[in-house]
N, C-alpha and C positions, 0 to 999 in steps of 0.2 A: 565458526571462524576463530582463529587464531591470531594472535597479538603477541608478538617478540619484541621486548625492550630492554637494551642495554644504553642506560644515559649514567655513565661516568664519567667524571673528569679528575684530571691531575692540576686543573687552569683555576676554577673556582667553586666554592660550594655551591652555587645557585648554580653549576650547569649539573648537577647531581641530585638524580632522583630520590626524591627523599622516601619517609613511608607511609606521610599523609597522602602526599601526592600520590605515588601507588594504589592505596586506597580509591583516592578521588576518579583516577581512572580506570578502576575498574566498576567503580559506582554508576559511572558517563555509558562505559558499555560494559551492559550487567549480562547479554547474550553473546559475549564475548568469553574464549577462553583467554587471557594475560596470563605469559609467561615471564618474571620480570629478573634479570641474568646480571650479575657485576662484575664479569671476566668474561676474555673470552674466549677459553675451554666452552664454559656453560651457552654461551652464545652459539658458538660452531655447533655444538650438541643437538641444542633443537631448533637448528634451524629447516630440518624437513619438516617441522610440523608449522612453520609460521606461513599463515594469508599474507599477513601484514608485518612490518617492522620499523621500526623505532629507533635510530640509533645515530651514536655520532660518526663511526666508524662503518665501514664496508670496504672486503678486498676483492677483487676482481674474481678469484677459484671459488670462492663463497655461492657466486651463482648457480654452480652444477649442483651444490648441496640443497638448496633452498626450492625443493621443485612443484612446490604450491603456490610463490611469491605472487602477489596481485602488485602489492606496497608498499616501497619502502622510502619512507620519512623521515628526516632530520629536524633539529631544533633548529639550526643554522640557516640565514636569512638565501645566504649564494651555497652553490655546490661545486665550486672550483678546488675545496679540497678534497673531495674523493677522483682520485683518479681511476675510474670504472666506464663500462660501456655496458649498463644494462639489457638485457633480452628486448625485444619488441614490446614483448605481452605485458612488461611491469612498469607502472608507471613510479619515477625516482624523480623526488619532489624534495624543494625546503621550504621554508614556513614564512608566514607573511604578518605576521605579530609585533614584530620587530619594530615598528612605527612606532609604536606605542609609549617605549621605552628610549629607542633614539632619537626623539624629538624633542626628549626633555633634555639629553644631551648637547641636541644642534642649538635651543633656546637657552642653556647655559653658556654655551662658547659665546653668542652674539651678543648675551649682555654682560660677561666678561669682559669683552672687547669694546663693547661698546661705553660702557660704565667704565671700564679701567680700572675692575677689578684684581685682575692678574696681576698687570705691571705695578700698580701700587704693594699689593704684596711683595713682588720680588725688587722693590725698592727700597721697602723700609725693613725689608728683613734683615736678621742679626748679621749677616753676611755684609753689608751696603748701609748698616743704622748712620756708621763714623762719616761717610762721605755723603750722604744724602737721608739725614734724620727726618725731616719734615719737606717733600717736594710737592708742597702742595701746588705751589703756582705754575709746576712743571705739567703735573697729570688733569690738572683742572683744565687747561689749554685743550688737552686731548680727549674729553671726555665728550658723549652726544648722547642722543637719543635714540632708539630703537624709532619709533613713530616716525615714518616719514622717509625713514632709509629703504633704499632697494634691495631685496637679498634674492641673489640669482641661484637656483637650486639647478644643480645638472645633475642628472639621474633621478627625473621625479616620477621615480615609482612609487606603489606604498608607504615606503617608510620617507621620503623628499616631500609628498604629499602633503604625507599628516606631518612633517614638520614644517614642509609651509603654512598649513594649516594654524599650529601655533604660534610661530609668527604675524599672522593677520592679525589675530586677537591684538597682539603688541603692538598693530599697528604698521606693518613692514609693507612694501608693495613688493608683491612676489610675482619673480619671473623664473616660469620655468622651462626646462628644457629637458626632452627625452627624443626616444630615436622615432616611435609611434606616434601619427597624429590619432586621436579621439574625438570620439563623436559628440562628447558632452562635456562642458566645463566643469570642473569641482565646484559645487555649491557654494562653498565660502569665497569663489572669486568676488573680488570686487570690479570697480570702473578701471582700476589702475595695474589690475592683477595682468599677467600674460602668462601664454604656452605658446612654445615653440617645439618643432620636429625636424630633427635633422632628415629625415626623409624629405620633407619639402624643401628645405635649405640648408646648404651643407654649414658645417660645424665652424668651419673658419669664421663663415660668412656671420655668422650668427655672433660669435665670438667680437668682431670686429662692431657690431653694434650695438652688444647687450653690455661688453666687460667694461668701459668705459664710464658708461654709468651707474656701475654696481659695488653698493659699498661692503656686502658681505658676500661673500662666495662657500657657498656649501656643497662640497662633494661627495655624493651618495651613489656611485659606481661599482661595479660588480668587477671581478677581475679576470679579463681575458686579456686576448691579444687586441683586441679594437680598441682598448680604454688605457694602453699603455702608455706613460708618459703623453695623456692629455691635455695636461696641463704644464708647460713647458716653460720657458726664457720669453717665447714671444707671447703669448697667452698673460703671462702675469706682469709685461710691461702696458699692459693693455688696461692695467685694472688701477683705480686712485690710489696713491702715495701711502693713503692710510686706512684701505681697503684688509679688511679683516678675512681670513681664509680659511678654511673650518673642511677636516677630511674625516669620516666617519665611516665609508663605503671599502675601499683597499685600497692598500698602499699602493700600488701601480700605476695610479691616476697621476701622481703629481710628479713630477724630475726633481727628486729632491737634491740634487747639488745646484740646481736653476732657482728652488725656493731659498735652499742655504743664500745665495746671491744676491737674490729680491731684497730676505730680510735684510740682509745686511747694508741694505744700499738705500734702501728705506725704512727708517727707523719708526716711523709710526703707523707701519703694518705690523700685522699682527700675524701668526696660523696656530691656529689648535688642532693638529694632531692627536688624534685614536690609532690610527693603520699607517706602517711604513713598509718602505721595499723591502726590508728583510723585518722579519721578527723571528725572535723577538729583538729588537733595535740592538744593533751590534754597542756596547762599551765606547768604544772612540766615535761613534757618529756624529761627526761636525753637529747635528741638528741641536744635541743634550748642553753645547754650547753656546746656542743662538739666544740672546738677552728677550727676544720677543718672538721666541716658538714655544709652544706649552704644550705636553706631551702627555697622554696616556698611555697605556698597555693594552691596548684594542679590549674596552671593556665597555663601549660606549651601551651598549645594552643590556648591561647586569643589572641586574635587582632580583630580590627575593624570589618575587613572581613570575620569573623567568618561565620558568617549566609549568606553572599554573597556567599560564596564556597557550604554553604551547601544547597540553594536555586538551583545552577547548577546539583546540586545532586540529588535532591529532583523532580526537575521536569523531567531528562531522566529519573529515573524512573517513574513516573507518568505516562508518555508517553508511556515508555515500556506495560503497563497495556492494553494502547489501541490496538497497532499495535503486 
């Protein structure tokens, strides 16, 4: 069996296969051929000889060439960016690791917000020192606890999961919400913990009596046309004044000229933004404006070990292929 991998990027080093990591996976499967490619001439070249593949890229014509394919697998957690329609026979999968690394993300945004970590930085920065040197009696007003707060996760798959998951720990009562009901609760629920399924009850309905009492809101959503602008003008009057909002999943979930609105109309809300409707975030976007939106570069899942997690990943199933 064969093994075709081209993991390049021009976004960050850790999406870039290094030569430990190459190493490491072909150590993982030693009855493996690894063919391991950094262009893609070299890609297109042998792709008749790959079972399997490994890549962040795939173009539709690619199919006719590849006519061994069982596999092909991405590091990337959704597959909304490959625009393809694979044969029957091949199964075209992403990776489910991704928890691991964006929970420590989702558990940074909630005790930014909640601690008043953020805004005290962009208060007493060089920028605002003259006007507001020392605001303490202002942010102390606005500061809580994690323990005891409700953090409403929609989209609890995987990676909403396991960041519910470290949320417990902290203390949080977590509600979650996905489209599938389940047969078994996640083990670290508590007495206070819930799931919800939009199959059982539609999404409004639910909306109408979870947002209300929900003081963090995390969006872990994949990006189609079902999840577009889900979260709107009426959705986010629905949620407290100083209800924190955390996107992580894709940008498409939120209306962002409805959250521009929110923030600005409620000052002691919060959003942490990773993913926007366009990226990379256009220069003039009202949002790079907002005194209480804090913004990434959709990196909510780098680390080092990026490709290490997803190298474990990548060769059980390989394996799977065989036995």
């Amino acid at each position: 069996m064969t093994l075709l991998v081209w993991l390049t990027s021009k976004e960050t080093e850790c999406w870039n296969l290094s030569y430990n990591q190459e190493i490491r996976l072909k150590k993982a499967l030693p009855q493996w051929k690894i063919i391991v490619v950094r262009d893609a001439d070299a890609f297109v070249s042998a792709l008749p000889r790959a079972d399997a593949i490994a890549s962040w890229l795939f173009r539709q014509e690619w199919f006719a060439l590849a006519s061994s394919l069982q596999l092909l697998k991405t590091p990337a957690a959704g597959l909304d960016y490959f625009e393809i329609s694979p044969p029957g026979h091949i199964i075209f999968e992403g990776s489910r690791f991704h928890g691991l690394l964006m929970a420590e993300t989702a558990i940074g945004y909630l005790l930014a917000h909640a601690r008043g970590i953020c805004r005290a930085e962009r208060s007493m920065s060089k920028e605002s020192a003259q006007e507001k040197s020392w605001p303490r009696w202002e942010l102390a007003g606005q500061m809580r606890t994690l323990k005891g707060s409700r953090l409403t996760i929609l989209g609890f798959g995987a990676i909403g999961s396991e960041a519910g998951r470290r949320a417990s720990l902290l203390g949080c009562k977590v509600t979650g919400i996905k489209q599938r009901p389940i047969s078994h609760l996640p083990v670290w629920f508590g007495p206070e913990d819930r799931l919800f399924a939009t199959e059982k009850e539609p999404l409004a309905s639910l909306f109408l009596r979870i947002l209300p009492r929900t003081d963090h809101l995390l969006i872990v959503l994949p990006g189609d046309r079902k999840t577009d602008a889900i979260i709107g003008k009426k959705e986010l009057s629905l949620l407290p004044d100083n209800a924190g909002i955390y996107n992580i999943g894709r940008g498409n979930a939120i209306e962002e000229s409805a959250l521009i609105d929110h923030l600005a109309k409620h000052p002691a809300a919060e959003a942490f933004l990773d993913v926007f409707e366009r990226e990379p975030l256009p220069a003039a976007s009202p949002l790079r404006a907002c005194n209480n939106a804090y913004l990434m570069p959709h990196l909510s899942a780098a680390a080092p070990e990026y490709l290490d997690l997803f190298i474990d990943e990548l060769a059980a199933r390989c394996l799977a292929l065989v036995y």
